[in-house]
N, C-alpha and C positions, 0 to 999 in steps of 0.2 A: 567820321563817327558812325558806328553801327550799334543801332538801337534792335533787343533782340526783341520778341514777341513771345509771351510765358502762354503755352497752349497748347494741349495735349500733342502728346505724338502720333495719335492717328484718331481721323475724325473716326470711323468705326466703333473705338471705344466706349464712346461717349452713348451709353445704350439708355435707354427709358427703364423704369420699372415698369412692370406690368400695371401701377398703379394707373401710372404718368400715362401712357398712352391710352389707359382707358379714359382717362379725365380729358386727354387730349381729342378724342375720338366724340366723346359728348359734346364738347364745348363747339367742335367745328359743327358739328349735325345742328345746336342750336343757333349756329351763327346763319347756317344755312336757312333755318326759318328765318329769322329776324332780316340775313340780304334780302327772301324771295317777294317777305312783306314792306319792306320799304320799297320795291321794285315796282311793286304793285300801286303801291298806296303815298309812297313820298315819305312815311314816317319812321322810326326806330320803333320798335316796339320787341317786347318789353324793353325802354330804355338803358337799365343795368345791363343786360347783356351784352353793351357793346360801350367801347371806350369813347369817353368824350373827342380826342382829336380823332377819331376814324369817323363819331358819327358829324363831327362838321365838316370832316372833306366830303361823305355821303353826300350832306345836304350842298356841300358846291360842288361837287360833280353831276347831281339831277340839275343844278341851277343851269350849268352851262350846257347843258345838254347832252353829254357823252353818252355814248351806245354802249349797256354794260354787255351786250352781244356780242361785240364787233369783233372780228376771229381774223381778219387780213393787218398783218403791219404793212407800215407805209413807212420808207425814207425819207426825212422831214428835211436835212441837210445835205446836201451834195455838193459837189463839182468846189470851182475856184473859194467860196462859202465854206466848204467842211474843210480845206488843204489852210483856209487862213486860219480858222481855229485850232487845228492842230498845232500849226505853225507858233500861234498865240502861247499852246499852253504846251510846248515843246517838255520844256524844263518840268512842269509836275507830272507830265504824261513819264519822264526820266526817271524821276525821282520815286515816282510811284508803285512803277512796276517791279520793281524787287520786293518792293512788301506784298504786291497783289500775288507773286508767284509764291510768295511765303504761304501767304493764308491758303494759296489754292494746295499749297503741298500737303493740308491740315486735312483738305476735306476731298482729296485726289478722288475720284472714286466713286462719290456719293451723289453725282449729277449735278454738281454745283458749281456755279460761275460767281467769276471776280469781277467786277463791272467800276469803272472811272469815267465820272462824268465831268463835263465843265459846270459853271456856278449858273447856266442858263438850263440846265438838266438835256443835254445832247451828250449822247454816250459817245465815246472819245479811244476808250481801250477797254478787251474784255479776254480774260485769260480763264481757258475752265478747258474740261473734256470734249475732244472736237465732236464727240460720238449726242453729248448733251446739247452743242450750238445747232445739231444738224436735227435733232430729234424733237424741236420745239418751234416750228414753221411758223407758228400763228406768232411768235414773238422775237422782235425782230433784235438781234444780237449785234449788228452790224454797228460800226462807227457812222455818225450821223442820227441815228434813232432819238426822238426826242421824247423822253417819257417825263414829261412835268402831269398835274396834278390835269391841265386841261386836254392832254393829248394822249392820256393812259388811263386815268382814274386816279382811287388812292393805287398807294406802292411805295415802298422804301424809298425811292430819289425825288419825286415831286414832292409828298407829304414832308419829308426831311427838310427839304429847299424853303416848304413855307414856314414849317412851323419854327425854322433853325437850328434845330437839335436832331439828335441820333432817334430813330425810330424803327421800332418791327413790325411791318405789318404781315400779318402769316393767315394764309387760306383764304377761308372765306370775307375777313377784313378787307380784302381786295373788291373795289366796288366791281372792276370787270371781270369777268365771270373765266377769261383764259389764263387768267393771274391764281384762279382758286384752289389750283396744287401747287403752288410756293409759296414760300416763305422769303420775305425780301427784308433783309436787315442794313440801314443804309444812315450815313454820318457824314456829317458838312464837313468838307476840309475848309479852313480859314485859314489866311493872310496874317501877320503880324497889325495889323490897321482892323483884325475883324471881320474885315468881310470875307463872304462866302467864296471862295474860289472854283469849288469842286465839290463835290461828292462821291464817297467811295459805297459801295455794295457789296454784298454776300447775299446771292440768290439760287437758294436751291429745294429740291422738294419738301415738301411738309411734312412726309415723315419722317425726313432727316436733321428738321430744325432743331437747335439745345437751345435752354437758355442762354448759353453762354453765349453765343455765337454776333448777339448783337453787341457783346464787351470786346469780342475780340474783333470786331469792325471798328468799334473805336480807338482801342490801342493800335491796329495797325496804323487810323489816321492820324494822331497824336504823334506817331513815330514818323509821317509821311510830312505833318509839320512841322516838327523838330528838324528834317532835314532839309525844308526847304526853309527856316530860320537860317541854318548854318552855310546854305547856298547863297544867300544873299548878304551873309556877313563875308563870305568869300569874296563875290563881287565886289565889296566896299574895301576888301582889303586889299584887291588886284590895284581899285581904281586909287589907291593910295599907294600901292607902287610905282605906280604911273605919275603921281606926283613927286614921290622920291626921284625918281628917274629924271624929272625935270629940274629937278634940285640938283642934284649930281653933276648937271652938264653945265651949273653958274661956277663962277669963279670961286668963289666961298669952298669947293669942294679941291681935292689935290688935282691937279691938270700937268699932265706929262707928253709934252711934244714930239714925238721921234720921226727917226729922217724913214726914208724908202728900207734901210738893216735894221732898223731895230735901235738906234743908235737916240739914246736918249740928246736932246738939243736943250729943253730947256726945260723947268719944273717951276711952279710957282709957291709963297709960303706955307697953302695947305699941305702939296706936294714933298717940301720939303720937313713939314712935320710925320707926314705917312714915314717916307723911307727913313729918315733921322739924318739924314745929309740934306748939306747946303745945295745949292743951285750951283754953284761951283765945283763942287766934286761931284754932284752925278750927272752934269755935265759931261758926254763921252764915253758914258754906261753903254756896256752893251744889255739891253734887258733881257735879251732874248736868250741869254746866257747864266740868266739871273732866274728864270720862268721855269715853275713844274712842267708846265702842259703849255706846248708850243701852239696847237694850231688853234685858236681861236687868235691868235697876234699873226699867225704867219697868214691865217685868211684876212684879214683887216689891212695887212701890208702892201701883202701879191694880189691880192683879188679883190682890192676894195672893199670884200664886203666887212658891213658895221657890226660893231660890238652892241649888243643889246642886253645890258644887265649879266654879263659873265662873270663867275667867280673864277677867282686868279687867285694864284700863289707865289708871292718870290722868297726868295733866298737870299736876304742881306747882310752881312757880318754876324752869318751862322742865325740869325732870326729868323725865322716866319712870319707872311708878313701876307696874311689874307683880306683880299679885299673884294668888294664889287665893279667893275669896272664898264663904260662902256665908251665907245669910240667911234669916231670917223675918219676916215681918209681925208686926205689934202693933196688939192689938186693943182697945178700950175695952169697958167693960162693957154698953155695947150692941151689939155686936158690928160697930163700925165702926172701919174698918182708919183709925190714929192713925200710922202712920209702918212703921219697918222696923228690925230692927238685923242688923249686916254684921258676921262675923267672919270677919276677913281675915289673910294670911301671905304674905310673901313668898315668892314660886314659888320662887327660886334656890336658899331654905333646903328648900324641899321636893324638890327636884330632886336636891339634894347627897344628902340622905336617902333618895331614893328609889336613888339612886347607891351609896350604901353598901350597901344590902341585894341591889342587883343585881349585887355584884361587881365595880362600875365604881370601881376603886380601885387606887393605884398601892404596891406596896408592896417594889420594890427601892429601894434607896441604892445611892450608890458604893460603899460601903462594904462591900456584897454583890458586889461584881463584883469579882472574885481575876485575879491577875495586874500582875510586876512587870517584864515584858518593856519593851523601849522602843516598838517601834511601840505595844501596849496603854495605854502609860503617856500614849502623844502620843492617844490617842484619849481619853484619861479627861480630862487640861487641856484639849482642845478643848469637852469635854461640859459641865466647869464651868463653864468662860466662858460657854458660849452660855448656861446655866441664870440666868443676870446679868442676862440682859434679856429681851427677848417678839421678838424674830429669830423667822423663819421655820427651822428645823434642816432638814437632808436627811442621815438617815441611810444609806448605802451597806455592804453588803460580802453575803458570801456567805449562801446559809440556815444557821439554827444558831449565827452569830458570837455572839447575844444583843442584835439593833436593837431590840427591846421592852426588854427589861429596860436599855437605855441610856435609850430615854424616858421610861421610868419615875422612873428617876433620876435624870436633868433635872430631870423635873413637881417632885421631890420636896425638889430645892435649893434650887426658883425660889421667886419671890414667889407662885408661885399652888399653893403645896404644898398650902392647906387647901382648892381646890376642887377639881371633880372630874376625875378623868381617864378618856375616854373611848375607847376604842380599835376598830379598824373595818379590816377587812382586806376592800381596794377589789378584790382579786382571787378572794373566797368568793362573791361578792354577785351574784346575775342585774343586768346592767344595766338592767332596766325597773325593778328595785327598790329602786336606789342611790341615786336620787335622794330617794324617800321617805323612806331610811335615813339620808342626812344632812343634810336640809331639812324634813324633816315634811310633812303636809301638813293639809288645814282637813275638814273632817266634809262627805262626798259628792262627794271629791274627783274619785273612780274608784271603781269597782263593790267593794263590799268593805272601804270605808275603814272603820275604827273612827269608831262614834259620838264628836262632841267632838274629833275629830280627833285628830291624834298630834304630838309634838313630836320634832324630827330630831335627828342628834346635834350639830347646833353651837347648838340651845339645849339639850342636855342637859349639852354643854362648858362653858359661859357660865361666865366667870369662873375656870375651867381652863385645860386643856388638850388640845387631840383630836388622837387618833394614826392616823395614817391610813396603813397598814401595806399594802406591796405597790402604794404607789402610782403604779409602772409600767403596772397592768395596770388602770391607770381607763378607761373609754371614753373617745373622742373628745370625745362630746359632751357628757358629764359632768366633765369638764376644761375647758372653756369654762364650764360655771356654777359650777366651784370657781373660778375664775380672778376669775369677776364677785365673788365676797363677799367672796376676797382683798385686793381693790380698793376694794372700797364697804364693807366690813364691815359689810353688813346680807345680811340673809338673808330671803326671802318663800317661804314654806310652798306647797308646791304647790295650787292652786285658789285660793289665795289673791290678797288684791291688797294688803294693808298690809308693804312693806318694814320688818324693825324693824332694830336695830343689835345685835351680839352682839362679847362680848368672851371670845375665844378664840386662846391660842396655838396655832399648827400643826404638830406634830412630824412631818414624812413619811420612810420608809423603803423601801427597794427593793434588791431583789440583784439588778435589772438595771442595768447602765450606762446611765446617763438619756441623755447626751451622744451614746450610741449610738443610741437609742429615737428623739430629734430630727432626729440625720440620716435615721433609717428612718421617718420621716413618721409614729410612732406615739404618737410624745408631745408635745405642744404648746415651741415656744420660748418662748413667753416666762408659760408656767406653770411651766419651767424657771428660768428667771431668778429668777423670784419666789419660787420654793421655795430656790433653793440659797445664801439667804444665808448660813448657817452651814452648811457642808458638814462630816461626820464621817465619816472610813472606818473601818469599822472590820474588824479585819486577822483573816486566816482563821488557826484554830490551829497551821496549819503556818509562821505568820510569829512567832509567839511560843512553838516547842517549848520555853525556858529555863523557862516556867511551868507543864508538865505536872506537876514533882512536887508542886507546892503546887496545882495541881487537883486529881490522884490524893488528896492528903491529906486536902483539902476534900470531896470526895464518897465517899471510904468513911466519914469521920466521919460522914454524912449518911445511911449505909445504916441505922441505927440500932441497931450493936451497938458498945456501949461498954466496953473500946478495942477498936479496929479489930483484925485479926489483922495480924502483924509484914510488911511488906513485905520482899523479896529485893531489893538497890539492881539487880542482872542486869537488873529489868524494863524499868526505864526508858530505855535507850537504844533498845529495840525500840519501845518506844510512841513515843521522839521522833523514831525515823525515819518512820513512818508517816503519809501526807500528811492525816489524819482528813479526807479529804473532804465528813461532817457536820459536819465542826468541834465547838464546845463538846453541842451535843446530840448527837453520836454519840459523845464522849467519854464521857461522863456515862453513858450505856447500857449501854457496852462496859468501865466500871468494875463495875456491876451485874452483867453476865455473869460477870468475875474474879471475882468475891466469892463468887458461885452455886459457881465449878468449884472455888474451892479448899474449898467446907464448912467454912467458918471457922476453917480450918489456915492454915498460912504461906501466902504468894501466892509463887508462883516461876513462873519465864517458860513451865513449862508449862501454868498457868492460863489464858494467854495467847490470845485465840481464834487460829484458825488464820489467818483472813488479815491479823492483823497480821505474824504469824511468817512467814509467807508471801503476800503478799497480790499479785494477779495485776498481769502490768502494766497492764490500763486503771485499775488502782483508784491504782498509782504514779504516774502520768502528773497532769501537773497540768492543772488545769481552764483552759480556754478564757481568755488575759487575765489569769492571775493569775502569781504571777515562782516559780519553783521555788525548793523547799525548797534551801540551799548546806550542804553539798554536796547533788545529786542523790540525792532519797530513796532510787532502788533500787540506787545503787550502796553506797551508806552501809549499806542492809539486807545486800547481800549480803556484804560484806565481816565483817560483823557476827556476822553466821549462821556463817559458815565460822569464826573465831575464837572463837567458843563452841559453837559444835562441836566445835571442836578441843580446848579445855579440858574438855568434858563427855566425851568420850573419854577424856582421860589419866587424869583423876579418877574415872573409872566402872576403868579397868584394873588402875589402882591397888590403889582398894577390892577386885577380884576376886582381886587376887593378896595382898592381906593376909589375905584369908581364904579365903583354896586354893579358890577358885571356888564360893563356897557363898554364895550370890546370894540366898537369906534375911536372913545375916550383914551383906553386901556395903551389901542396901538400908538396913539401920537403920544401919550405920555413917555412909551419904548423907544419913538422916534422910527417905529415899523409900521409898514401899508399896511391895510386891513386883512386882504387876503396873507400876506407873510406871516401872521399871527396868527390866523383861521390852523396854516398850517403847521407852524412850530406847536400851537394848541394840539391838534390830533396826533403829532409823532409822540408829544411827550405825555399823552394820555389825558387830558386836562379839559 
């Protein structure tokens, strides 16, 4: 997976106004007094001028004594010491460094270094201008450097390390006085479990600092955990091959004997369900005559050496017949190799499984998808039907409507409910990647390939179904080779040259209008044609507001307090005028908010956030192509408003004069807190 980084394309750009560096220019000159008088004196003065966490690393760096003079680095880690912690943090220092070269290609130029530390604050990897490592003596660049809080001062990695969060400390905020031309913006990397692993930096001069710069040390580290998430689900997916593998070589799996040729001797019941013959007829086989790709059996044979998870192919009464296989030699008591035995599985069953554990699973129904509106209703019989047969679907409509959870639910009707369902969003994916991602390709395809190659997702589909989400935003020219396997339903792995055949239905989805995309040259005609045999819209929530109350129902039940707290019916005409331009995902959100503001009392339209009560008109306005809510959303709000205004007025003057204006009284008699009434009173003038 590549996570990209949204960030200018050249630090350069990123210029000050003339306002900004004069503001900037002041603010260091006073910081300069406030360092020179704590220095002096131990105190912050004037206190405002300086940030609460800078001024308590101040006070514990005078505690411990640090020299904010001190101009010699020193190497804190060395020799056998610094090779076990690289050793240690091998894998982030890996993973790290393409995002450190990323950010450093942001700011190439500008004197500024990338710095990786470990979660003890010893700098570990540091990528920047060699011209900048060599031109800053007093600070020591080097792997080993230990810059925590008590062996540097403040600074971006120590102060980060304590306080646990992302921090900038720039200029003069640096307690030691050779830190006082940078700007060091620095963010904890974390562990799945939380804890601090690491820390990444962005230090360069001060007058090159942006605000941005400490956002974009966090997103690089965000994208540095996200991949070391998906490194360690890798590890757990090897170490369960590894289990498969153990599984494979029990009896339970198909087990195939053959002599020193090749010469099948004996096959056991599983065996005999893989190939579809008895132990008596393929008794005498010659396999080797049966096999795509001879030499992983001819080295297993002649050369002893074992089979370790190889994909095979045979040829048996005109079938194909892929599986995984792995083997060993068998030896006589002289030690001469007498044959081999093969225990074999079919891939699809191993596929499926490996599918299961990686969340490649489909787990809505119709049954799960709420709403008895009629355009919703006319999307749900269109959804049945097409689930009837192996049609090509294209699902349409806005972000949020729920086009995954409708594919789901297809996969889940259809005949192919028990394979797997794979999903794949053509618009997250670099296009030099996409092809890999849903073709595979063969072991030294391109620089970098997995050993054994990889299999793409229309063989990890096989005998499913693959969702290919956002299929507007496919390249050009990856629309021409989905077009080809469309056509041919075979699929060849990149580097590869053996076309096979894969059985895969296509569910595609898009919240752009395809028919638009074809006129604008950016989507192919006739990958259109071929997609759109079953076309489904499905309608934005403001085409089916009759089913907001049985959504509201459904998703407080789902906040997890049983029973929900009592709804006021007042809410719901405000929610049905609002055009929820998320649709069912910003509904769903903006239930979770209600729930938050009422603290598990009654829900009344104050709960309400404010731009539904109010919501400005681009948010009324209806989007580009889509047919407005009837009546018109903002006239229906404002009509609305003004008539429960008006009720909430007579009903509040009421209450004040039952009890001679003593607005304690007034609010419990409303069943509202004091302050809630303070301010329903001053909105409605009262």
């Amino acid at each position: 997976m590549i996570y990209c980084l949204h960030m200018p394309h050249k630090w350069n750009s990123l210029e000050h106004t003339d306002d900004t560096m004069a503001q900037s220019l002041r603010r260091q000159h006073r910081l300069a007094q406030v360092w020179e008088h704590f220095i002096r004196t131990g105190e912050v003065f004037p206190k405002e001028a300086l940030r609460a966490e800078i001024a308590d690393s101040w006070h514990r760096c005078k505690e411990w004594g640090i020299d904010p003079f001190a101009e010699k680095p020193e190497q804190q880690v060395t020799g056998a010491k610094l090779t076990a912690l690289l050793q240690e943090k091998a894998e982030l220092i890996r993973i790290a460094t393409p995002f450190m070269q990323k950010v450093h290609s942001f700011v190439a130029g500008s004197g500024s270094v990338v710095l990786l530390f470990s979660g003890r604050g010893i700098l570990m990897k540091a990528v920047g201008d060699a011209e900048t490592l060599r031109a800053a003596p007093h600070i020591n660049f080097q792997p080993g450097a230990r810059w925590t809080e008590k062996d540097e001062g403040s600074n971006g990695v120590g102060t980060a390390l304590l306080l646990g969060r992302p921090i900038q400390v720039a200029g003069r905020e640096h307690y030691c006085r050779k830190y006082h031309a940078w700007t060091c913006s620095g963010a904890p990397i974390r562990n799945e479990s939380g804890q601090i692993t690491g820390v990444l930096e962005l230090m360069g001069p001060i007058d090159t600092s942006h605000i941005h710069t400490l956002g974009m040390v966090v997103a690089a580290v965000q994208a540095i955990e996200n991949e070391c998430r998906i490194y360690q689900r890798n590890c757990e997916l090897t170490m369960l091959n590894a289990h498969i593998t153990s599984i494979l070589r029990a009896a339970s799996n198909g087990i195939i004997v053959l002599d020193s040729k090749g010469i099948i001797q004996q096959i056991n019941p599983a065996g005999e369900r893989l190939l579809s013959m008895s132990n008596h007829q393929a008794t005498g086989l010659d396999l080797c005559q049966h096999m795509k790709r001879m030499d992983p059996l001819r080295m297993l044979l002649h050369s002893g050496v074992e089979l370790q998870d190889q994909e095979l192919e045979l040829t048996l009464w005109e079938r194909p017949i892929v599986c995984v296989a792995s083997g060993r030699p068998i030896f006589d008591e002289q030690g001469q190799q007498q044959g081999a035995v093969l225990s074999v599985h079919p891939i699809q069953s191993m596929r499926r499984l490996i599918n299961r554990y990686s969340g490649s699973e489909a787990t809505f129904r119709f049954e799960n998808i709420l709403g008895r509106g009629p355009a919703l209703q006319k999307a749900l019989e269109l959804a049945r039907h097409a689930a009837s047969d192996d049609s090509h679907v294209l699902l349409s409509g806005e972000s949020g409507t729920g086009k995954e959870m409708f594919a789901q639910a297809i996969h889940n009707f259809s005949d192919r409910a028990t394979g797997p369902f794979i999903a794949i969003n053509c618009g997250a994916i670099p296009r030099e990647l996409l092809a890999s991602e849903l073709f595979g390709y063969q072991e030294g395809a391109f620089t970098g390939a997995n050993k054994g190659g990889r299999p793409g997702k229309f063989e990890l589909a096989a005998g499913g179904t693959l969702f290919l989400d956002e299929i507007g935003d496919m390249p050009l020219d990856q629309q021409v080779a989905l077009l080809r396997v469309l056509q041919d339903r075979t699929v060849t792995r990149l580097g590869g040259e053996r076309p096979f055949t894969v059985d895969v239905r296509i569910i595609c989805a898009s919240h752009k209008e395809l028919r638009a995309e074809v006129q604008k040259g950016t989507f192919r005609e006739d990958l259109f044609y071929r997609l759109n045999v079953r076309p489904i819209h499905l309608p934005a929530l403001r085409e089916h507001i009759e089913d907001i109350p049985l959504l509201l129902e459904a998703f407080l039940a789902n906040q997890g307090q049983k029973p929900h707290p009592p709804v006021d019916p007042d809410i719901i005409p405000p929610l049905q005028a609002y055009p929820w331009p998320g649709n069912i995902r910003e509904f769903q959100n903006t239930v979770e908010r209600i729930l938050q503001a009422s603290r598990e009392g009654p829900i009344r339209i104050e709960h309400l956030p404010e731009e539904i009560l109010r919501p400005s008109p681009r948010q009324m306005a209806p989007k580009p192509g889509s047919a407005p809510a009837s009546p018109p959303p903002l006239a229906k709000r404002s009509e609305l408003r003004e008539s429960l205004d008006r009720e909430a007025r007579v009903e509040i003057m009421k209450a004040l004069e039952e009890h001679e204006n003593n607005v304690s009284r007034a609010a419990k008699a409303l069943g509202l807190a004091r302050n809630t009434l303070y301010r329903k009173m001053a909105r409605l003038g009262i």
